[in-house]
C-alpha positions in Angstrom: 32.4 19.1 17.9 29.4 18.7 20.3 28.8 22.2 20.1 29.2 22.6 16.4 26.6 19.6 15.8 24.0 21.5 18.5 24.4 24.4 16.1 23.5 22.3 13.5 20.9 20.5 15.2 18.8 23.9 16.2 19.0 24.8 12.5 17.8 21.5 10.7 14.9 21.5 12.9 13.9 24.8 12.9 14.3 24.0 8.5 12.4 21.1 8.6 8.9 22.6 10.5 6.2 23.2 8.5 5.0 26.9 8.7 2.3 26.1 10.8 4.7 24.4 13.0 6.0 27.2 15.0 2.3 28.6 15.8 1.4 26.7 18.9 1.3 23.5 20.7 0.5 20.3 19.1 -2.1 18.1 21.2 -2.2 14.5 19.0 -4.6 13.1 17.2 -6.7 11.6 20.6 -7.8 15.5 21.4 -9.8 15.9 18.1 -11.6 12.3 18.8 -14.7 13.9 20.9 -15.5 16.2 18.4 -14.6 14.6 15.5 -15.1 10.6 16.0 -15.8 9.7 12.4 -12.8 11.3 10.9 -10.2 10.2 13.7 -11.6 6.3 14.2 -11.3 6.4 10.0 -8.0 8.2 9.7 -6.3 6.1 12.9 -6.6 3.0 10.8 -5.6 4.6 7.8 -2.0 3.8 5.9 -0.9 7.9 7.1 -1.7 7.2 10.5 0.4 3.9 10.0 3.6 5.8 8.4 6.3 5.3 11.0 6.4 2.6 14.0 9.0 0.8 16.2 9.3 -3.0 14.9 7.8 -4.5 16.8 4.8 -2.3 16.7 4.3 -2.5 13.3 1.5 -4.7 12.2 3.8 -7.0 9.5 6.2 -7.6 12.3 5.2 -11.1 13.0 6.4 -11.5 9.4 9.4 -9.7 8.4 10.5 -10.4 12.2 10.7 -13.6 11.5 14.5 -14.7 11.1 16.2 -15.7 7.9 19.2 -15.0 6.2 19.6 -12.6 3.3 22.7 -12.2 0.7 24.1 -9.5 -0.9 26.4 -9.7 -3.8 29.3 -10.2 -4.7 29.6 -12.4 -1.1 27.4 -10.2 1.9 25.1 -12.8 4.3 22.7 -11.2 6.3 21.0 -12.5 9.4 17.5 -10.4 10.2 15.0 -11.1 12.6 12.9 -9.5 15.3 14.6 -9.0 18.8 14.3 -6.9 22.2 11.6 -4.6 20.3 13.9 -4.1 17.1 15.0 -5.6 13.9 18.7 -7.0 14.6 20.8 -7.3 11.7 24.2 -9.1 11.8 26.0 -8.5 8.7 29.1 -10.6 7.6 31.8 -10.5 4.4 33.2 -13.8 5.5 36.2 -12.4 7.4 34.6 -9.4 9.7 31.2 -9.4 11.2 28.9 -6.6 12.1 25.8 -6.3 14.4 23.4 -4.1 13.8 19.9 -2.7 15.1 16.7 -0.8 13.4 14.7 1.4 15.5 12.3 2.6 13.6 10.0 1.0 10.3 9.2 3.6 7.8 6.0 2.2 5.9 2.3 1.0 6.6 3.6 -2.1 5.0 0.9 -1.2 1.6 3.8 -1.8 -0.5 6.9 -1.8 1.4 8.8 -0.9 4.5 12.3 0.4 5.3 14.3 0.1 8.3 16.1 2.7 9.8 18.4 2.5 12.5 21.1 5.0 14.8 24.7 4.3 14.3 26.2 7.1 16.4 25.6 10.4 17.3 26.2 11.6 14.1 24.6 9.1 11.9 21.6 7.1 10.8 21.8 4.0 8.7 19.0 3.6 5.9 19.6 -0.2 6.3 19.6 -2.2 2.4 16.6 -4.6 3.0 13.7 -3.6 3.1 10.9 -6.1 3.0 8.0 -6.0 0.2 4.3 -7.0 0.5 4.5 -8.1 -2.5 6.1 -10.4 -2.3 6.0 -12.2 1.3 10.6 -10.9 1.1 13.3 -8.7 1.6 15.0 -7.0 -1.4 17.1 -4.3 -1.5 15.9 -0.8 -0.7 14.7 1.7 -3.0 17.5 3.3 -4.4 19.8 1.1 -3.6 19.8 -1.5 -6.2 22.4 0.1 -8.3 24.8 1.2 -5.5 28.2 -1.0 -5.8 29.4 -2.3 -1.7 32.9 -2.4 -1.8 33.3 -3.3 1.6 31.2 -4.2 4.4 30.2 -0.6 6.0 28.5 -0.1 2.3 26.9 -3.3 2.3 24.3 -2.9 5.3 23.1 0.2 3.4 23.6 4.4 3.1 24.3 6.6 6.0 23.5 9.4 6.7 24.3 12.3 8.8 21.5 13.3 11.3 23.2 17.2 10.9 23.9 17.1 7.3 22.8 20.7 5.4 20.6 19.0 3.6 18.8 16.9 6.0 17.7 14.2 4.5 16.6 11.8 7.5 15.1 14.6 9.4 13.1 14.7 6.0 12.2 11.1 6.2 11.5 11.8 9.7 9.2 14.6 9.2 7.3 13.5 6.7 6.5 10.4 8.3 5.4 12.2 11.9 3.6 14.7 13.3 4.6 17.6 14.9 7.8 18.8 15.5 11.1 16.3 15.6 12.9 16.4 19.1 16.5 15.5 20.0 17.3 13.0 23.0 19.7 11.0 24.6 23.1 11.0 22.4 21.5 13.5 19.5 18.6 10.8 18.9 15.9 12.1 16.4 12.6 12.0 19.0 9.4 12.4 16.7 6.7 14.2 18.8 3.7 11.7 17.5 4.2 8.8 15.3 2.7 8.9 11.4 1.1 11.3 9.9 -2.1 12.1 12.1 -4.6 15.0 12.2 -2.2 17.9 13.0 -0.1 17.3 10.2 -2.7 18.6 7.6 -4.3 20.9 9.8 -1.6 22.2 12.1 -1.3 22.6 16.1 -4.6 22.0 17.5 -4.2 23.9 20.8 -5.7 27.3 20.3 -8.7 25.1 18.1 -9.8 23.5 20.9 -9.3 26.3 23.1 -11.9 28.3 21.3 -14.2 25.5 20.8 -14.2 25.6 24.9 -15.3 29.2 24.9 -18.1 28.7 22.4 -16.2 30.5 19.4 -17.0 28.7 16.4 -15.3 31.8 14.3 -12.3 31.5 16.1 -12.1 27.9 16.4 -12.2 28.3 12.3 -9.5 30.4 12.1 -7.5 28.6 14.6 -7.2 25.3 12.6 -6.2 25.0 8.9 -8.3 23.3 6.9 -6.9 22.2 3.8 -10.6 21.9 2.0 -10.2 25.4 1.9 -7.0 25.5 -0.5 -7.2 26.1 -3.6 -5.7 23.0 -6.3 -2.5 24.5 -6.9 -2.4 25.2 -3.1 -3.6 21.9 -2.5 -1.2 20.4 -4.3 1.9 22.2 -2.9 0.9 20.7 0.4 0.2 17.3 -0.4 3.8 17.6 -2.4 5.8 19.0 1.1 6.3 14.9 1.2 4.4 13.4 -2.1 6.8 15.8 -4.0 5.5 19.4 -5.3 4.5 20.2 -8.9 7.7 21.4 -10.8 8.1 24.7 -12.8 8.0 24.9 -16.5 12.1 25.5 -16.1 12.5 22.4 -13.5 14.3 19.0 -15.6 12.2 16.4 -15.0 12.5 12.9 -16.7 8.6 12.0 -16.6 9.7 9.2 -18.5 11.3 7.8 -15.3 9.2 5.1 -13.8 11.1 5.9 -10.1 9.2 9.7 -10.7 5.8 8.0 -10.8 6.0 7.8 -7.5 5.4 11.2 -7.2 1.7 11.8 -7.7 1.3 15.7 -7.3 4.0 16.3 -9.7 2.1 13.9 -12.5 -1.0 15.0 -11.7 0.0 18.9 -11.9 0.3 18.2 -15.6 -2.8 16.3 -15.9 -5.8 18.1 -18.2 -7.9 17.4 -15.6 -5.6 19.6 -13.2 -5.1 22.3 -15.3 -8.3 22.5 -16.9 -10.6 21.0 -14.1 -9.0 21.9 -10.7 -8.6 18.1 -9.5 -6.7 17.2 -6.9 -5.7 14.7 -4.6 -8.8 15.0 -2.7 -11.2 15.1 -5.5 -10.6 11.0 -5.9 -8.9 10.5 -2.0 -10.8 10.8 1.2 -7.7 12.6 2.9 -8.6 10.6 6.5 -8.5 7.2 5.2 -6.4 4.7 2.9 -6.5 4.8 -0.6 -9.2 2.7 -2.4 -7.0 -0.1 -4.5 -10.4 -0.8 -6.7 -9.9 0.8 -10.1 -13.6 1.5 -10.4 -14.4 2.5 -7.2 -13.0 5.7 -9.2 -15.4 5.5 -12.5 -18.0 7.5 -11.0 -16.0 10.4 -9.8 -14.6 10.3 -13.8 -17.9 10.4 -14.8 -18.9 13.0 -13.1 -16.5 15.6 -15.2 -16.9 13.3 -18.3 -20.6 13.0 -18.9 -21.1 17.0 -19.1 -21.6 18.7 -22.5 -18.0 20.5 -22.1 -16.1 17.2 -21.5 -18.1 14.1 -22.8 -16.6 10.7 -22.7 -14.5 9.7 -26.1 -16.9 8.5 -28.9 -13.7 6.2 -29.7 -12.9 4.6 -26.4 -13.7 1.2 -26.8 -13.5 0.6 -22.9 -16.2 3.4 -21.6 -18.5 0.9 -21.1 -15.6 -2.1 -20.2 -12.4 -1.5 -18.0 -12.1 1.1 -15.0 -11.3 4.6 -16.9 -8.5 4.7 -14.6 -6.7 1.7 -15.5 -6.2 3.1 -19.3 -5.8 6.4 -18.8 -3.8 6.5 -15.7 -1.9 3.3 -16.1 0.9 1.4 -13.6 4.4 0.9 -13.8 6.6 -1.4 -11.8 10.1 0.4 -11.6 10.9 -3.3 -9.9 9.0 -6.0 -9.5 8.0 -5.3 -6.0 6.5 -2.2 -6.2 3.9 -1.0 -8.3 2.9 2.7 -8.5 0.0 4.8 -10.2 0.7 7.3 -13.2 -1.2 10.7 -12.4 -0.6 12.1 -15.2 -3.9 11.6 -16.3 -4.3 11.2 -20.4 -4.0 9.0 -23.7 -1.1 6.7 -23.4 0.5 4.5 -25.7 1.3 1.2 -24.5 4.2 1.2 -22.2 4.4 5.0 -22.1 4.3 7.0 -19.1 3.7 10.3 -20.8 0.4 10.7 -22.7 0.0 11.8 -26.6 -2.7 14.0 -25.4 
């Protein structure tokens, strides 16, 4: 079996590496901090940078590690609370009691983070509390509010297999690092550098820096990818490697789904504003710090498209002069009432909608 699972393990990682990956030798994001000081001191306090930490690291831990006692239905108690670096859970159906740990906290903490711990060497625990901003509490987990627990091994949340085919916590993994994943003591999932930092946009720095040494700006270029130089629909694709890519014109999507807001390229691929205009994520988002939470910190950049002669602002909107243009025409949803996530589908909406008329 151990040898069947290292078979495994080679392939799933080798799966989950970006492209750029494979090229050369990641250096972390404190190598591009001489050349670059603006962008790294910005994008080091940013919500990326912030994406995956131990506990006791993270900066809500001195909240959510504070013990208390959660329940489950029909008749789970929970015991959380911050110990020896991680979050200790102890998990109980009145007759049998389990003890369990969380290594790792997925999340800046913006809206929400989710604890995962190892179970054995063959699985991971996506644990079912998570705890929400929001709301100062735990709830469950995404995803998990409409799975049944029959008996005590579903109650403390879904498992999965650090091998499976389809890799699905290597994926949370990945996404949430930089670099490529390692494996270490009893098939432990060892990121190279925690949350999503410089080289996970703009790929293994190595050879970069290398060239800057010698003086070869043209090389140092090439060396380093750059993704100002994508075009939107490339843009888009790599934002959507973890945000969710657009879908094709054959792919079933229910847009109507408030869970798929969530997924900003694959809204915003079908915005007018992509399609005809070429916006993208970094058109509104400076890509090396967090996302601006003021509605009309955006106005400007609307305006900027909206006041030409080929797309004026609506003679009929009785807010161009009132409200933040986003907050009508790319309006929120709450798929629970913890969470709270921004339709990019930019357009006309009908109250409560989350597709446009037009």
């Amino acid at each position: 079996m151990r040898g069947l699972w290292g078979a495994w393990s080679v392939a799933a990682l080798v799966w989950l590496a970006p492209a750029h990956a494979l090229a050369g030798p990641y250096l972390g994001a404190s190598a591009c901090e001489t050349c670059h000081p603006r962008q790294a001191k910005a994008q080091a306090a940013s919500a990326h940078a912030r994406a995956l930490s131990r506990p006791a690291d993270h900066r809500l831990s001195g909240v959510f590690g504070e013990a208390r006692e959660l329940r489950r239905e029909p008749g789970y108690t929970f015991r959380v609370g911050l110990g020896d670096g991680r979050l200790r859970v102890e998990a109980s159906d009145g007759e049998r009691t389990r003890r369990l740990v969380a290594d790792w906290a997925f999340g800046a903490g913006e809206q929400a983070v989710t604890f995962v711990g190892r179970l054995d060497e063959e699985w991971y625990l996506e644990h079912h509390f998570s705890y929400y901003s929001a709301t100062g509490a735990y709830g469950p987990t995404p995803g998990h509010q409409m799975l049944r627990a029959d008996d005590l091994g579903q109650a403390v949340g879904v498992q999965y297999r650090t091998f499976s085919p389809q890799t699905e916590i290597m994926t949370c993994f990945r996404c949430h690092t930089t670099g490529p994943l390692a494996l270490g003591e009893g098939y432990s999932i060892e990121p190279s550098e925690l949350g999503v930092r410089c080289e996970a946009c703009h790929g293994p720095g190595q050879a970069h820096v290398e060239a800057v040494g010698k003086g070869s700006v043209e090389a140092a270029r090439k060396a380093i990818d750059n993704p100002a130089r994508l075009s939107p629909t490339e843009l888009l694709a790599t934002c959507g490697a973890c945000h969710r890519p657009p879908a094709s014109e054959t792919a079933e999507i229910d847009y109507r789904d408030p869970w798929n807001v969530r997924h900003q390229p694959l809204y915003l691929a079908r915005s007018a504003c992509f399609l005809g205009g070429g916006l993208t994520c970094m058109s509104c988002h400076d890509p090396h710090a967090s996302v601006d939470h003021d509605a009309k910190a955006y106005d400007g950049l609307c305006r900027g498209c909206h006041n030409q002669a080929e797309a004026p602002p609506s003679a009929v909107c009785a807010s161009t002069e009132g409200a933040a243009c986003s907050s009508c025409h790319m309006p929120k949803t709450q798929p629970q009432p913890e969470l709270t996530f921004t339709n990019h589908w930019i357009g006309v909406f009908e109250p409560g909608s989350l597709v446009p008329r037009r």
